[in-house]
C-alpha beads as a LAMMPS data file, in Angstrom:
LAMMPS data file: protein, C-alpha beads

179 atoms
178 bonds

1 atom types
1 bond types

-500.0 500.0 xlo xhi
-500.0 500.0 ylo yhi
-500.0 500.0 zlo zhi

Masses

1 110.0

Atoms # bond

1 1 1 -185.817 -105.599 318.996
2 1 1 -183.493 -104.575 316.154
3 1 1 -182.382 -107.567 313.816
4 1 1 -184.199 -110.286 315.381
5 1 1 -187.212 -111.108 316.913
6 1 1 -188.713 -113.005 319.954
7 1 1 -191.241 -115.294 319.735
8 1 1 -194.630 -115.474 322.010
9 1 1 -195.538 -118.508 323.897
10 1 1 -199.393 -118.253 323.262
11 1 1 -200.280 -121.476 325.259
12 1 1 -199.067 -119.937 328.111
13 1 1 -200.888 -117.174 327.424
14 1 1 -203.774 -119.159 327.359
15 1 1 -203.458 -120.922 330.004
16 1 1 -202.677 -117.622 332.229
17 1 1 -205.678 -115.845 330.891
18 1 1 -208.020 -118.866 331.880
19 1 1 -206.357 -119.109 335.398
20 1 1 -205.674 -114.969 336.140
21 1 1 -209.437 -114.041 335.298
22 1 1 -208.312 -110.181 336.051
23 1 1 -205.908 -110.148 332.981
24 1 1 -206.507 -109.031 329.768
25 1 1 -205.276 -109.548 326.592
26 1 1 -203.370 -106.120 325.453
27 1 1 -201.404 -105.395 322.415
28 1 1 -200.821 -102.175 323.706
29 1 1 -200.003 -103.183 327.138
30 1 1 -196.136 -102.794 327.002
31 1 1 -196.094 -99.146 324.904
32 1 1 -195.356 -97.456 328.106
33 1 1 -193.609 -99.753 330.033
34 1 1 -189.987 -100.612 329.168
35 1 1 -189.078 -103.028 332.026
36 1 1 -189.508 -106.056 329.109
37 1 1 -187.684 -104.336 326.494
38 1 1 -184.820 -104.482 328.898
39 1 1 -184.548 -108.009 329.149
40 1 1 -185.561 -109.386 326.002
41 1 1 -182.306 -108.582 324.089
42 1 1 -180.545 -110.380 327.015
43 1 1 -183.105 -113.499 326.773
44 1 1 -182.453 -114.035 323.237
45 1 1 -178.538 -113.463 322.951
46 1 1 -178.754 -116.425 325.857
47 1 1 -181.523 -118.634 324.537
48 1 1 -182.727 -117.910 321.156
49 1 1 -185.460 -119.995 321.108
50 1 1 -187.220 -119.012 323.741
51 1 1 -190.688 -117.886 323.662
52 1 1 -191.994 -115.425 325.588
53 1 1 -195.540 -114.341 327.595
54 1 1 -194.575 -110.360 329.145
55 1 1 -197.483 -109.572 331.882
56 1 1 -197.771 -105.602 332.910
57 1 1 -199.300 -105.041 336.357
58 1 1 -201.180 -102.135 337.340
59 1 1 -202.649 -101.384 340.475
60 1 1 -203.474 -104.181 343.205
61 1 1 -203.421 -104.768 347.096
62 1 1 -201.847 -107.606 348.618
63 1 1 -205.070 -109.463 348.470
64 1 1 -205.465 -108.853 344.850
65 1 1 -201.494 -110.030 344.335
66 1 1 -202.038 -113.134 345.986
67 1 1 -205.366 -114.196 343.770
68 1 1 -202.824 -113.052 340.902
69 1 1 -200.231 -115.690 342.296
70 1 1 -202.587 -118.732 343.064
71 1 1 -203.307 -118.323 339.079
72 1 1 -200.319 -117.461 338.410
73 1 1 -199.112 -120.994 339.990
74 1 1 -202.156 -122.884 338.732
75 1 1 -201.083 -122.134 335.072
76 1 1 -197.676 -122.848 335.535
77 1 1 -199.193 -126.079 337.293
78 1 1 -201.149 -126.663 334.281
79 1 1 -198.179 -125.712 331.256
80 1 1 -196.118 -128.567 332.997
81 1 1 -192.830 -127.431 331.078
82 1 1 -189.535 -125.292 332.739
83 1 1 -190.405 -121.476 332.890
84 1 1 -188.012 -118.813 334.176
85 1 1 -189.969 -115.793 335.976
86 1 1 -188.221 -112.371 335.449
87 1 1 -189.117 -109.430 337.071
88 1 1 -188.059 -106.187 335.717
89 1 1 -188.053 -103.328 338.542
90 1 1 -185.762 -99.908 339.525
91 1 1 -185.493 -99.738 343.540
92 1 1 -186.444 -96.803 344.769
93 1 1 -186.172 -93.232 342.208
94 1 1 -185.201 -90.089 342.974
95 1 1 -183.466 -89.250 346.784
96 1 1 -180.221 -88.249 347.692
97 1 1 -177.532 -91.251 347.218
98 1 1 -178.023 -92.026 351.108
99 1 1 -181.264 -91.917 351.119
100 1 1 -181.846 -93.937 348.625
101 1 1 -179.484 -96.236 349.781
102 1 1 -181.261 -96.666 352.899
103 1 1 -184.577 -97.034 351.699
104 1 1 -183.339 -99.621 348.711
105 1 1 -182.113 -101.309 352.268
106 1 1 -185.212 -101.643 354.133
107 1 1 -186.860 -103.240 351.230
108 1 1 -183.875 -105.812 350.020
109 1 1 -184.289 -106.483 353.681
110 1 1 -187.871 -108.188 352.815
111 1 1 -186.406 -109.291 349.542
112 1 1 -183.922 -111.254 351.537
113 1 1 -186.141 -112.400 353.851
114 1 1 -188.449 -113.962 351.514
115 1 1 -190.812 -111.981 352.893
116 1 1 -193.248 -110.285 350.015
117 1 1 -195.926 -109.248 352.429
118 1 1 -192.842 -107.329 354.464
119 1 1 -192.025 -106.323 351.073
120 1 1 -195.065 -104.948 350.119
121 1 1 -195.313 -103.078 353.642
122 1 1 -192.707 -101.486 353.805
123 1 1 -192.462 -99.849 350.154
124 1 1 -196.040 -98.811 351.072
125 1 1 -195.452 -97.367 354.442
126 1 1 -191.971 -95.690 353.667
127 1 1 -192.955 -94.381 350.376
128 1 1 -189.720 -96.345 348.646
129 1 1 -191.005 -96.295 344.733
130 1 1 -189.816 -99.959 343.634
131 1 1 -191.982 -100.032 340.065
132 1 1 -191.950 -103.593 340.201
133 1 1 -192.930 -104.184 343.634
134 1 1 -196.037 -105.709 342.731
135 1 1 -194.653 -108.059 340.485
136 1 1 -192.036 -109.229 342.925
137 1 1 -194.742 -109.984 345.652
138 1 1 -196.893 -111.646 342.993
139 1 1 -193.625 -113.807 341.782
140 1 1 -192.486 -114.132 345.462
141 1 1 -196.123 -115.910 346.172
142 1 1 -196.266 -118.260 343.407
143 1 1 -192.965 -119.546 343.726
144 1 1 -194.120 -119.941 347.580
145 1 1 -197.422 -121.922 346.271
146 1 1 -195.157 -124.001 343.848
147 1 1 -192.836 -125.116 346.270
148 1 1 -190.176 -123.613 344.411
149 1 1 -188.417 -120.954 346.612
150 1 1 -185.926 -121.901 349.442
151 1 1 -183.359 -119.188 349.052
152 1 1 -182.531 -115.611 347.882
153 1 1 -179.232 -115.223 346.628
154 1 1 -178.119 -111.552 345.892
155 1 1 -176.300 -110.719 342.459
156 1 1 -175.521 -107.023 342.679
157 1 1 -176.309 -103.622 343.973
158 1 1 -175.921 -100.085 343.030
159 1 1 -177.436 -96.456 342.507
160 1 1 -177.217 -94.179 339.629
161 1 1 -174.266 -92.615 341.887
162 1 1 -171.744 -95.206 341.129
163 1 1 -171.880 -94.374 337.018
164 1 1 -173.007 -91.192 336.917
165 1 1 -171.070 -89.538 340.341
166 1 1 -174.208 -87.308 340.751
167 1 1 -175.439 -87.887 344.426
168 1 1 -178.260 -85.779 345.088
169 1 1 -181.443 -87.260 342.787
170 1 1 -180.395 -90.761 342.384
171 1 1 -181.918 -94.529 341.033
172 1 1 -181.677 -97.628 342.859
173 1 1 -180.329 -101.249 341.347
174 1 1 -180.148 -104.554 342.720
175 1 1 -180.087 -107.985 341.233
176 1 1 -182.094 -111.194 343.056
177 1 1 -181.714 -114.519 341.882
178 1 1 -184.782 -116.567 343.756
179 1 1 -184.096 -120.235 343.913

Bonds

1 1 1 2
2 1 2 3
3 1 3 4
4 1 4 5
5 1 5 6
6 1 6 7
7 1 7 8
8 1 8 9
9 1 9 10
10 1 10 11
11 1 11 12
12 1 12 13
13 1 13 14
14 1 14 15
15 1 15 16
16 1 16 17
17 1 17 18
18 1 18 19
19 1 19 20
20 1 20 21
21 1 21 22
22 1 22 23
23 1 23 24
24 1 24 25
25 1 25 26
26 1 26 27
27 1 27 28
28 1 28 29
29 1 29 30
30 1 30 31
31 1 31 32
32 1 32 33
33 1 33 34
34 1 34 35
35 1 35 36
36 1 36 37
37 1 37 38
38 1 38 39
39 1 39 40
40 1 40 41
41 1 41 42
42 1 42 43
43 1 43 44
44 1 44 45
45 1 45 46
46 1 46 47
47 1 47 48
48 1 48 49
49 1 49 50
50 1 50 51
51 1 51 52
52 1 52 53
53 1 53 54
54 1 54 55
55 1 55 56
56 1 56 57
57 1 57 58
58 1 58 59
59 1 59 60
60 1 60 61
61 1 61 62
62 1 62 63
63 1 63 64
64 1 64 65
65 1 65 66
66 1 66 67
67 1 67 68
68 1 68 69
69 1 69 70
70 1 70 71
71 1 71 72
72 1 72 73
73 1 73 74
74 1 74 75
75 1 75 76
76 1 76 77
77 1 77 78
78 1 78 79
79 1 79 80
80 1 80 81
81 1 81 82
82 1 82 83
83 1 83 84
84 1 84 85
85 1 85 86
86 1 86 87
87 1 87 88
88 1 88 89
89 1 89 90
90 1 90 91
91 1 91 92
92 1 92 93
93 1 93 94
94 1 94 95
95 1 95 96
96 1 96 97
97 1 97 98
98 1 98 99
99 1 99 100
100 1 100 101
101 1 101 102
102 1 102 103
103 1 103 104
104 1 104 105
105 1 105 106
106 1 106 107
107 1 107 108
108 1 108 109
109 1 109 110
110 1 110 111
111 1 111 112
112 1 112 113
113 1 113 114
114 1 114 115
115 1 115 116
116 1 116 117
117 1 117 118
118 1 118 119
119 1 119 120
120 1 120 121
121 1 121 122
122 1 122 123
123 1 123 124
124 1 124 125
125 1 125 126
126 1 126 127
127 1 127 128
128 1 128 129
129 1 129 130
130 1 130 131
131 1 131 132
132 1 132 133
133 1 133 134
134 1 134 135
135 1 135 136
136 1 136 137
137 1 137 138
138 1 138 139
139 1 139 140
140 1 140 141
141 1 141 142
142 1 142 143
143 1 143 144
144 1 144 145
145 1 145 146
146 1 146 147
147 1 147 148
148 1 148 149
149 1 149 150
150 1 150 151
151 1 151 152
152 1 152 153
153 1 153 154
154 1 154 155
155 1 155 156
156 1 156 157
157 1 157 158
158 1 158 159
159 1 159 160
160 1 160 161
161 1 161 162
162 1 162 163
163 1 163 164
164 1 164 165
165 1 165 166
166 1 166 167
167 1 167 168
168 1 168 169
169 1 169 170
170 1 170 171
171 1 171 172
172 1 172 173
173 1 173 174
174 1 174 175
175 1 175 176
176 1 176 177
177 1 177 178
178 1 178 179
């Protein structure tokens, strides 16, 4: 990040490496994804001392997302100290604005819902191409095991549409605060 720099929270790594057997530790890991370069300008203008542990998720089934959540909640169990769970994601890329619209929809729908196997269903069965779907259900599941989730409240929504006016290959946005 130009000018400053965010620091790592290595005993959470730790602690999620020990309890999420499947993850490895990768320097290179975030070299093609961007979704934590997004927000850690915004974490550090609003909290300058916080450290920081980014996870990038590949491939998994909802079996394999909810083994990633019970360690997932067993480290956070374990760290015993306030953590804030972002989850970086585009709705779905690259459909007409109504299209997209409607497909965005169907899967805020689950979001909403507090529903992440819904979730994970329907982006699966209708194609919608939410990068961070697996990462939501995983989040969605751990703050389930932890007690922690009573409510989504929604922040925002848009496409690509509303800057840019071009309507016919478009990006999904939306904003989720899970409390």
């Amino acid at each position: 990040m130009p000018g400053s720099t965010v620091a790592a929270c290595p005993e959470l790594t730790d602690l999620l490496c020990l309890h999420m057997r499947s993850l490895q530790r990768d320097s290179a890991a975030h070299e093609m994804e961007h979704g934590i370069e997004v927000l850690l300008p915004l974490i550090h203008r609003l909290s300058p001392e916080t450290r920081v542990t980014g996870i990038v998720i590949g491939q998994a089934d909802l079996e394999q997302c909810a083994q990633l959540a019970e360690g997932l909640a067993a480290a956070l169990r374990e760290y015993n100290r306030p953590v804030l769970l972002l989850i970086s994601s585009d709705m779905n890329h690259f459909a007409t604005d109504t299209e997209n619209r409607r497909l965005d929809a169907m899967a805020l729908e689950r979001f909403d819902a507090l529903d992440p196997d819904g979730l994970y269903r329907v982006c699966r069965q209708n194609r919608i191409s939410m990068c961070g779907l697996l990462p939501a259900v995983i989040v969605f599941k751990t703050l389930q095991q932890l007690k922690q989730l009573d409510r989504c409240v929604p922040v925002g929504y848009g496409t690509s549409a509303d800057v840019s006016g071009q309507t016919d290959r478009v990006v999904g946005y939306a904003g989720r605060l899970l409390c």
